[in-house]
C-alpha positions as CSV (number, residue, x, y, z in Angstrom):
1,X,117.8,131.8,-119.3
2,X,121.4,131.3,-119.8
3,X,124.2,133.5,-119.1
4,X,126.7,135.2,-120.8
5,X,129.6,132.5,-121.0
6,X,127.4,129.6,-120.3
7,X,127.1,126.8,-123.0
8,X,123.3,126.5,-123.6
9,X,122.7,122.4,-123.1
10,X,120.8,121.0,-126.5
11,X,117.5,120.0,-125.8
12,X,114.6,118.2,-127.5
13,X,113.2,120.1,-130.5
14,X,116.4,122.6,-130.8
15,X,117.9,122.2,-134.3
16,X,120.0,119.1,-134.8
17,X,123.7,120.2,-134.4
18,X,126.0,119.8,-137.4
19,X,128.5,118.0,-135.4
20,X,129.5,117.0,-131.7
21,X,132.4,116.1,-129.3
22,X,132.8,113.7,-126.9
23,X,134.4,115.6,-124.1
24,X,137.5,113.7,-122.3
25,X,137.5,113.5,-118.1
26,X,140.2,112.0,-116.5
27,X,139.2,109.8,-114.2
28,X,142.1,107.4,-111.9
29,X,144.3,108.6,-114.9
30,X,142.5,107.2,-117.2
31,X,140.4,109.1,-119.6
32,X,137.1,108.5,-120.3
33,X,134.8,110.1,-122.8
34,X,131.3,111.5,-121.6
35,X,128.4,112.3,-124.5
36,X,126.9,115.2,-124.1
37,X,123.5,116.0,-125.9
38,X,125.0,117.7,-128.7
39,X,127.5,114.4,-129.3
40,X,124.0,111.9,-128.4
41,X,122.5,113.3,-131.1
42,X,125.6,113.4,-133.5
43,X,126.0,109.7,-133.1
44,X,122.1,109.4,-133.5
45,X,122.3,110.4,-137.0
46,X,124.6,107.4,-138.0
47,X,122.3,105.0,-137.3
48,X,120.4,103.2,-139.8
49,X,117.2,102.9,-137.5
50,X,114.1,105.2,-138.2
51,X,114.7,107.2,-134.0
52,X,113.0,110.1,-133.2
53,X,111.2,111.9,-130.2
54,X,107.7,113.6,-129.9
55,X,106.0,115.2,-126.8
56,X,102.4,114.0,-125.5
57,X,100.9,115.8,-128.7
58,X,102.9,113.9,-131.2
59,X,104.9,117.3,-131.7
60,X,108.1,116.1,-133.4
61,X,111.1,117.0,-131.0
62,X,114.0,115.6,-132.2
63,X,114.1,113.3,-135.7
64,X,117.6,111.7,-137.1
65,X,118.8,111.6,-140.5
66,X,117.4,108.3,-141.0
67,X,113.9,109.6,-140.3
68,X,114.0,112.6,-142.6
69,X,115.5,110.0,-145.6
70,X,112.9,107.4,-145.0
71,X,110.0,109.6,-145.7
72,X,111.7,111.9,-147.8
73,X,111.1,115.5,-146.0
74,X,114.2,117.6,-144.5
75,X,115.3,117.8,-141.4
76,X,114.4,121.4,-140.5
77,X,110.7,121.1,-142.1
78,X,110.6,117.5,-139.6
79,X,110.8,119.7,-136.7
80,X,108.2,122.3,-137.8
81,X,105.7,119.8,-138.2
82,X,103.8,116.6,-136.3
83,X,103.1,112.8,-136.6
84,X,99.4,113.8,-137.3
85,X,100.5,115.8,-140.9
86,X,102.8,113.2,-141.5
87,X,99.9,110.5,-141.5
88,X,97.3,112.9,-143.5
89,X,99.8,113.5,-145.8
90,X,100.5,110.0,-146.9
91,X,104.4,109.7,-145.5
92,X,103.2,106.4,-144.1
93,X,100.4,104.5,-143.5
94,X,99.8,104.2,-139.3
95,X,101.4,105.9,-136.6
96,X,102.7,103.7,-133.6
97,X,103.4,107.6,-132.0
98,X,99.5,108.5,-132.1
99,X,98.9,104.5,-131.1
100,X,101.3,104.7,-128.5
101,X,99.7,108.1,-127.2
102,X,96.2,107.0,-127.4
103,X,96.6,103.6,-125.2
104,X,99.3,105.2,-123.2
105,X,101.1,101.5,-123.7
106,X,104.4,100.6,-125.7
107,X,103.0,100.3,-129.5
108,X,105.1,97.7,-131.8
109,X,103.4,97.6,-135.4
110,X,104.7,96.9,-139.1
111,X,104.3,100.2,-140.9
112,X,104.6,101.4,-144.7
113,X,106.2,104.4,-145.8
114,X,107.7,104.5,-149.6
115,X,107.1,101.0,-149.9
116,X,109.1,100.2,-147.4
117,X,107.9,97.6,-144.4
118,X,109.0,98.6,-141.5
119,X,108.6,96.9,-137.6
120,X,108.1,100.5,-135.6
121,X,107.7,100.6,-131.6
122,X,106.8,103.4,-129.8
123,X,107.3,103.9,-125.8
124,X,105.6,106.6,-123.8
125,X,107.6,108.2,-121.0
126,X,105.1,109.7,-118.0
127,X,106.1,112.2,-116.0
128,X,105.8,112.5,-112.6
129,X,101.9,113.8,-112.9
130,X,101.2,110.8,-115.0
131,X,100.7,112.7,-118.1
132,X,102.6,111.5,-121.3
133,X,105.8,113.9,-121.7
134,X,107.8,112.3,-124.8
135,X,107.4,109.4,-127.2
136,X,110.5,107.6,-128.5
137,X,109.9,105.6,-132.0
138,X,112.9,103.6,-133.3
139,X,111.8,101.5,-136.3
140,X,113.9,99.2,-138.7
141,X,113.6,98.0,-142.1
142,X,111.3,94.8,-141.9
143,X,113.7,93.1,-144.2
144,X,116.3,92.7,-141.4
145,X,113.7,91.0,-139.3
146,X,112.7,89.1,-142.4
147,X,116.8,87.9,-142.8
148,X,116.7,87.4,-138.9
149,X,113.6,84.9,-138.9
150,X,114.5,83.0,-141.5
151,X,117.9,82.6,-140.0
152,X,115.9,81.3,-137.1
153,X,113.9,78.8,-138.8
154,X,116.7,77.2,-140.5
155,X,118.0,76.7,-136.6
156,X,115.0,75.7,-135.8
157,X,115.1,73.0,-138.7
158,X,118.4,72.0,-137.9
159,X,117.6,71.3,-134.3
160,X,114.4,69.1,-135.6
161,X,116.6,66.8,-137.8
162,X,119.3,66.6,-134.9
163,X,116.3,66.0,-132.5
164,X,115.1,63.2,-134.8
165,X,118.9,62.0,-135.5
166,X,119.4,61.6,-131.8
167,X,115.8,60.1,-130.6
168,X,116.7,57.8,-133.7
169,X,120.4,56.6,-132.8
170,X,119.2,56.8,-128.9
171,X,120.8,53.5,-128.5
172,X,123.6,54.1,-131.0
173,X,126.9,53.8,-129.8
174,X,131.0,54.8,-131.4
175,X,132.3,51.5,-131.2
176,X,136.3,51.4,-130.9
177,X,137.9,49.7,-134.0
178,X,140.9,47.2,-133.6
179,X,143.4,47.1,-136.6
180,X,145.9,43.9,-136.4
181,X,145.8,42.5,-140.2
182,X,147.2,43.6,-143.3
183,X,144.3,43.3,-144.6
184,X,142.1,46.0,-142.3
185,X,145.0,47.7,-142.3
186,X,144.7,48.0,-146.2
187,X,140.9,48.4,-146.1
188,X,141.1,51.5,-143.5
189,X,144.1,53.1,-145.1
190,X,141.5,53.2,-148.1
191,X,138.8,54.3,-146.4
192,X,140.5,57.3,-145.1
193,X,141.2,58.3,-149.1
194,X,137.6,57.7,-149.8
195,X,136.7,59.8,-147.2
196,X,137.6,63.1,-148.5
197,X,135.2,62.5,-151.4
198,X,131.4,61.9,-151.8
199,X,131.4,59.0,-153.8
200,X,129.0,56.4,-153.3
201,X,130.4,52.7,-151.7
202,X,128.8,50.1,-151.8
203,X,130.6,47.5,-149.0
204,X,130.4,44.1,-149.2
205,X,130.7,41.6,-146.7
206,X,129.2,38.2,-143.9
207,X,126.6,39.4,-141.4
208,X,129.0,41.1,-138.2
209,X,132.0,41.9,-140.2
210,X,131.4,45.4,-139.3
211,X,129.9,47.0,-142.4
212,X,128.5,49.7,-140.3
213,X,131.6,50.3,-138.4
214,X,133.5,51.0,-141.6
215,X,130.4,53.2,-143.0
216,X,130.8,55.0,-139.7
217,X,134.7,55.7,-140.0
218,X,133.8,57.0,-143.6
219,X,131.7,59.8,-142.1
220,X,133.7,60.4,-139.3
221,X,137.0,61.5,-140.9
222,X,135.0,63.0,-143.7
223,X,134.1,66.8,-144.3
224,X,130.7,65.8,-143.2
225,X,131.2,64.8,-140.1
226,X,129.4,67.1,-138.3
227,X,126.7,66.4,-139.8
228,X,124.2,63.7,-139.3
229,X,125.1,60.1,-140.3
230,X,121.7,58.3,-139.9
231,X,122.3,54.5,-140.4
232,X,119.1,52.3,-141.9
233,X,118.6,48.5,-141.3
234,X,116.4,48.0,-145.0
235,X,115.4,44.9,-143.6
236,X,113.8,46.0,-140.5
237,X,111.6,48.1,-142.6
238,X,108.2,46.7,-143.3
239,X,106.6,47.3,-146.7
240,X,103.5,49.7,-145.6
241,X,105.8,51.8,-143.7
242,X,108.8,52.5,-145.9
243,X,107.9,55.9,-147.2
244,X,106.4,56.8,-143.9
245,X,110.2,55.5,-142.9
246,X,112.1,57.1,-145.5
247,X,110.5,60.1,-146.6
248,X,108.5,61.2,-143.7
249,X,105.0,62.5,-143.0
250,X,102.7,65.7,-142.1
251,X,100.9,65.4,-138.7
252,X,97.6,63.8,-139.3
253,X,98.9,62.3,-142.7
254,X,97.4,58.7,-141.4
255,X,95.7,57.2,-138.5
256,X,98.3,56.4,-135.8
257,X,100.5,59.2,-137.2
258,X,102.8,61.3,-134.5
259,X,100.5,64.5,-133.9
260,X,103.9,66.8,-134.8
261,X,104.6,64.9,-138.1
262,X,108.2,63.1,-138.4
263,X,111.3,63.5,-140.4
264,X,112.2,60.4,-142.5
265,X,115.6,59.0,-143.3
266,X,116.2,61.4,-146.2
267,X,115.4,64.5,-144.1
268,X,117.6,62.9,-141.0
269,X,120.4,62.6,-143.3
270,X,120.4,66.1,-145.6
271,X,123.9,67.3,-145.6
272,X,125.5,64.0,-143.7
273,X,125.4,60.6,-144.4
274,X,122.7,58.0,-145.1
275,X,124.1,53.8,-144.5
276,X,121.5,51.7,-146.3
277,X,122.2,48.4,-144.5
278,X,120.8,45.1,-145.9
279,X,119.7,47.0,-149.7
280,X,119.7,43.7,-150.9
281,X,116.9,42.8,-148.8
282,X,114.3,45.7,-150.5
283,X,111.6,44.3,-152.0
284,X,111.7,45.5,-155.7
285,X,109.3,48.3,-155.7
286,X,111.1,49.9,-153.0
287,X,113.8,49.3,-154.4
288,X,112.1,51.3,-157.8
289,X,110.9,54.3,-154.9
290,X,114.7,54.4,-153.5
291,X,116.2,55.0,-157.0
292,X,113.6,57.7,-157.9
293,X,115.3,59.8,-154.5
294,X,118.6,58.8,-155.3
295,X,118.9,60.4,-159.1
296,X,116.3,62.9,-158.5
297,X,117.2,64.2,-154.4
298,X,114.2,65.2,-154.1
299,X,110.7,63.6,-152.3
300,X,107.5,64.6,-151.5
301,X,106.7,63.9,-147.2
302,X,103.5,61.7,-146.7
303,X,100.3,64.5,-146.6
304,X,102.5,67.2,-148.0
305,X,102.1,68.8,-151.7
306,X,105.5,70.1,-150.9
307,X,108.7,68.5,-152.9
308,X,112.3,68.5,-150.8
309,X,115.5,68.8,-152.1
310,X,118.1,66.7,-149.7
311,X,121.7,66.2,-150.6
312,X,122.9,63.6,-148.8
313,X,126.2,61.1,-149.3
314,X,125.0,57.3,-149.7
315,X,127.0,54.5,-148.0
316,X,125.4,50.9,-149.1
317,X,126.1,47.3,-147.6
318,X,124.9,44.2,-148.7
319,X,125.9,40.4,-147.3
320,X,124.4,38.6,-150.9
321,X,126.1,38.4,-154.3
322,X,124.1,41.3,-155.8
323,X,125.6,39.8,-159.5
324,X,123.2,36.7,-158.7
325,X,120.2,38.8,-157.1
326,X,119.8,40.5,-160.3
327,X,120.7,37.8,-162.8
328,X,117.4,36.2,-160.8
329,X,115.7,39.4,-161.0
330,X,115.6,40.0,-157.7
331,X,117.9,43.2,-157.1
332,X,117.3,46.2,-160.0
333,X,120.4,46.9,-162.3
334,X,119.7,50.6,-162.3
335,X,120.2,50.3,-158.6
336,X,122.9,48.3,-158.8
337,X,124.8,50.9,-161.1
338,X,124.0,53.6,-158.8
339,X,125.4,52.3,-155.8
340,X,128.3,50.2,-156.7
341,X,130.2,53.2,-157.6
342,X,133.3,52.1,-155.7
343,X,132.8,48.5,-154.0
344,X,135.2,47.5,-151.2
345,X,134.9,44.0,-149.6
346,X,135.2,43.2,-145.8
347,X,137.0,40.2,-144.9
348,X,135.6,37.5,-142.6
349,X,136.9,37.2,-139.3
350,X,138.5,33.5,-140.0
351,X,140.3,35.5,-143.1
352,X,142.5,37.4,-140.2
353,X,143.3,35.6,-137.2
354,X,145.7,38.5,-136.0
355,X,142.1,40.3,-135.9
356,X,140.5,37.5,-134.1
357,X,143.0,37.7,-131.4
358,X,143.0,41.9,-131.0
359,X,139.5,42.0,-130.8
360,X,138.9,39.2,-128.6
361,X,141.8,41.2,-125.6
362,X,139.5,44.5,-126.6
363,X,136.6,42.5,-125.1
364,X,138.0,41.1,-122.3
365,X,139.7,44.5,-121.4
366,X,136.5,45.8,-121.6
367,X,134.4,43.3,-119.2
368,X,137.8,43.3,-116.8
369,X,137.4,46.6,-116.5
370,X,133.6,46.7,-115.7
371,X,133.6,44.0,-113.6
372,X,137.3,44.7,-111.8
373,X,138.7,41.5,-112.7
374,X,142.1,40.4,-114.3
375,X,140.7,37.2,-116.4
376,X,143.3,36.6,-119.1
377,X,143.2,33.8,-122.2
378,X,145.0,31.0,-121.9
379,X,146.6,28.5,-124.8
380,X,143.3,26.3,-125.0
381,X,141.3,29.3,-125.4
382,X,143.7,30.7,-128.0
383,X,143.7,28.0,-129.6
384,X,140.0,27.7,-129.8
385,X,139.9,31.2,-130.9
386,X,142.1,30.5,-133.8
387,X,140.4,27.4,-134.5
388,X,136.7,28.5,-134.7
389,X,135.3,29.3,-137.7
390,X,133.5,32.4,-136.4
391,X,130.7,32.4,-138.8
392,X,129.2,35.2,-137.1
393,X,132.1,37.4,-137.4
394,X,132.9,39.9,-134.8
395,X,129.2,39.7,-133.3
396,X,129.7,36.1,-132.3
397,X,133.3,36.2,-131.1
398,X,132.0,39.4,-129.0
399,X,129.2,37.1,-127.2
400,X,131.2,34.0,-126.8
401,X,134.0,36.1,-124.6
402,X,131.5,37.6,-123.1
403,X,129.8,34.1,-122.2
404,X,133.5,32.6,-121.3
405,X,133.9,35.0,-119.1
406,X,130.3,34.6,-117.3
407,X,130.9,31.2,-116.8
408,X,134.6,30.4,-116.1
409,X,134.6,30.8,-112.0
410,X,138.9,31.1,-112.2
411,X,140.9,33.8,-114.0
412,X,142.0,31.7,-117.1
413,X,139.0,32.0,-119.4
414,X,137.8,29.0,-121.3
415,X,135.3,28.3,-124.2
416,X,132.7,25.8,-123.9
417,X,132.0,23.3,-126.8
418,X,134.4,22.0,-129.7
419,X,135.9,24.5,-131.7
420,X,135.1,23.8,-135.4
421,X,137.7,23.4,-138.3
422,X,139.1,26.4,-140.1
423,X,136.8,27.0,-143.2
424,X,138.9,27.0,-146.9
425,X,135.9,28.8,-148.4
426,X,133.5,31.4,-147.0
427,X,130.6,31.2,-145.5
428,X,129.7,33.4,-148.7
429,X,131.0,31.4,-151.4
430,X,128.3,33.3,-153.6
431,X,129.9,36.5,-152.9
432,X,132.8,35.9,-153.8
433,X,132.6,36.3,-157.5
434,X,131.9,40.0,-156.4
435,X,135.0,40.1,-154.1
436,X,136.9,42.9,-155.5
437,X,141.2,42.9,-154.6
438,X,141.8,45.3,-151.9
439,X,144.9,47.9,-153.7
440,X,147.4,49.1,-152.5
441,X,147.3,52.6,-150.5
442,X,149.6,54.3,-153.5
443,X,147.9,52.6,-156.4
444,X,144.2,53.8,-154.9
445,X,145.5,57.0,-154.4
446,X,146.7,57.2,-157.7
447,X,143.7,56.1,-159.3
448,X,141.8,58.4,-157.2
449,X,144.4,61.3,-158.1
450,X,144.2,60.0,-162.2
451,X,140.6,60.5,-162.0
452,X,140.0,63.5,-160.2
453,X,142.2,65.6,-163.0
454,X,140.6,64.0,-165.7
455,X,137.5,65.3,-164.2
456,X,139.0,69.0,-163.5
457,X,140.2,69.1,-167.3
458,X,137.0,68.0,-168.1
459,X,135.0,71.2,-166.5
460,X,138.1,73.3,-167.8
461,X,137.8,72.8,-171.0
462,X,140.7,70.4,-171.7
463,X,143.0,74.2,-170.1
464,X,145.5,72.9,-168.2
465,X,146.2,76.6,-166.7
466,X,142.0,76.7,-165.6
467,X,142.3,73.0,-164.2
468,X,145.8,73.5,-162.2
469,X,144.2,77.0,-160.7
470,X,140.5,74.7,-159.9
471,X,143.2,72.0,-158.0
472,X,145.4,74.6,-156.8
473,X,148.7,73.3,-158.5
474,X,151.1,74.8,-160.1
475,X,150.2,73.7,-164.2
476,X,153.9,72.1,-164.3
477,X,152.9,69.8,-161.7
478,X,149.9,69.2,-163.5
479,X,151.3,68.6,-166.6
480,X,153.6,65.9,-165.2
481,X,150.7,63.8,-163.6
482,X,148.9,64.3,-166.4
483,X,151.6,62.5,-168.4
484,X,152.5,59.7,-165.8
């Protein structure tokens, strides 16, 4: 009974007020807003969740908009009726309510009504005798959950590769990079252009010149590098086992397989950067199974019926003349072609004695450092270092510090043996027909800048107004470039 003056408080199964108030307290001078059930039920109608309330019965007490929309009957018939009618009468196809009532349990089911899916739970609330007083239903459009799982298993994908990236480079380590020569100097300065694009590059250079360094810097400065870069040694990779390597496999796809399958190179690399060390030494039918990947970017997993798409960039390195491997059929022109879109060549370490010298006080920083000593060079084992031929590269010069310092008992370092005579020619005399001129920073950039308009006019239409909006110039600017 309520008395005269007295606000009646809204309860469940009274008609769903038209609009509500949060009323303000002050509390500590601040204000604060408290809902009351008139408000609760207000805000309840702007949700987009199916929420309503039934007693033990499956009586309907309170319903929101939502619920009434879904199935298509008003509000004020909604709380005239139950869950039972709703069921007979074909407004959906199960009841977590009645489900919920029956088991006395929380009830979470996917349910049907206007051929809508929908993921519907239902919670029982006892009351003190134990007996079921109300039952809340919330239920949600199954496509949300839909968007929300797949979300999850592209996570879940994406923490696979990065789990097989990591378990793969376990041993992997960034390796600092000395710059003293013009012509590193000229080669990173380059690199740092090429970068910003996917272009294939195919690098040339002796075994330990530091191919994979350089591939490495390409990623790192790139707009892919937080993505994977997943680094191959082709040579290391038998015959029998290359697509297993590359591509990947299906648990169970062959005796000795992992039991949870295994993501190849390709999979490793999708959206980062695959380093195909050593192409020349692919045996030609790999070489053939490579090229399909690399024009197609797609492959089918060992055991799987299934064909992946993978877009990857494609760093190459070779130490042979690739020229001569295919004039003695031996390397695939089609190959070839494909990754010797932009070739750069890497120096050998007797090429740049202001090199030799950097990276060999990088070493012995490093080892003075680990070992708390203060070993320096002195003139006989600069001179050996300038003197040695260093035909393998940075590898060797890295060991034979290492080994000078070992062995030398005081703090002046010196190199066992002879040193050998300066070589006039290369150690790869044969790639040298292949050994492209290094240009300048402004002439690279200018070819780089020369080509990418030609290819925005190209996709414009020959417009100069569409191609300066796709670079984001001003078409006067364009124009004059276009004309230099």
């Amino acid at each position: 009974m309520v008395r005269q003056g007295e606000k009646k408080t809204p309860m469940p199964g009274d008609p769903l007020p038209q609009r509500g108030d949060a009323s303000p307290d002050r509390e500590g001078g601040k204000i604060r807003y408290r809902l009351d059930c008139a408000s609760l039920h207000f805000a309840l109608d702007f949700s987009h969740d199916v929420i309503f309330i039934t007693d033990g019965a499956g009586n309907i007490l309170y319903a929101n908009k939502a619920f009434s929309q879904s199935i298509n009957v008003p509000l004020a018939e909604l709380m005239r009726t139950d869950v039972s009618s709703l069921l007979r009468s074909g407004k959906y196809d199960y009841s977590t309510t009645l489900e919920a009532i029956k088991s006395r349990r929380v009830i979470s089911e996917i349910v049907e009504d206007n051929k809508v899916k929908r993921l519907s739970t239902s919670v029982p609330i006892f009351d003190q005798t134990g007996n079921i007083k109300f039952v809340i239903t919330n239920s949600r459009s199954k496509d949300v959950f839909d968007v929300f799982n797949a979300k999850i298993d592209l996570l879940n994908k994406k923490n696979e590769q990065y789990k097989n990236v990591h378990d793969y480079l376990i041993k992997y380590q960034e390796k600092n990079i000395v710059i003293r020569s013009r012509q590193t100097r000229q080669l990173f300065d380059l690199a740092d252009t090429l970068s910003q694009t996917d272009t294939t590059i195919m690098m040339y250079g002796e075994t330990g010149t530091g191919k994979e360094i350089l591939a490495h810097y390409i990623h790192s400065h790139s707009p892919r590098s937080d993505e994977p870069f997943v680094p191959v040694n082709c040579a290391a990779i038998p015959t029998d086992l290359f697509e297993a390597e590359f591509f990947g496999y299906e648990a169970g796809a062959f005796t000795g397989a992992n039991a949870k399958g295994r993501l190849g190179f390709f999979s490793m690399a999708h959206m980062g950067t695959l380093f195909l060390d050593e192409i020349s030494e692919l045996p030609l039918t790999l070489q053939a199974k490579l090229l399909r990947v690399l024009e197609s970017g797609s492959f089918q997993k060992l055991g799987s019926s299934k064909l992946e798409k993978v877009e990857a960039r494609i760093l190459a390195a070779s130490n042979q003349n690739l020229h001569s491997m295919m004039e003695n059929n031996l390397f695939r022109m089609d190959l070839f072609y494909r990754l010797n879109v932009v070739p750069l060549y890497i120096s050998p370490l007797r090429e740049r004695p202001e090199d030799i010298i950097g990276l060999a006080e990088y070493f012995l920083d490093f080892l003075n450092l680990k070992y708390k000593k203060k070993r320096l060079f002195g003139a006989k084992a600069m001179d050996f270092l300038l003197n040695h031929n260093w035909p393998g590269n940075v590898r060797e010069l890295k060991n034979a510090v290492e080994n000078a310092f070992m062995t030398t008992t005081d703090d002046e370092l010196t190199f066992s043996g002879n040193p050998l005579p300066a070589a006039k020619h290369g150690q790869m005399d044969s790639l040298s027909a292949v050994r492209p001129e290094i240009p300048s920073l402004k002439k690279a950039v200018a070819e780089f800048e020369k080509e990418y308009i030609a290819k925005a006019l190209a996709a414009s239409g020959g417009s100069l107004i569409k191609a300066a909006g796709l670079l984001g110039v001003h078409r006067s600017t364009l124009f004059k470039k276009k004309s230099s």
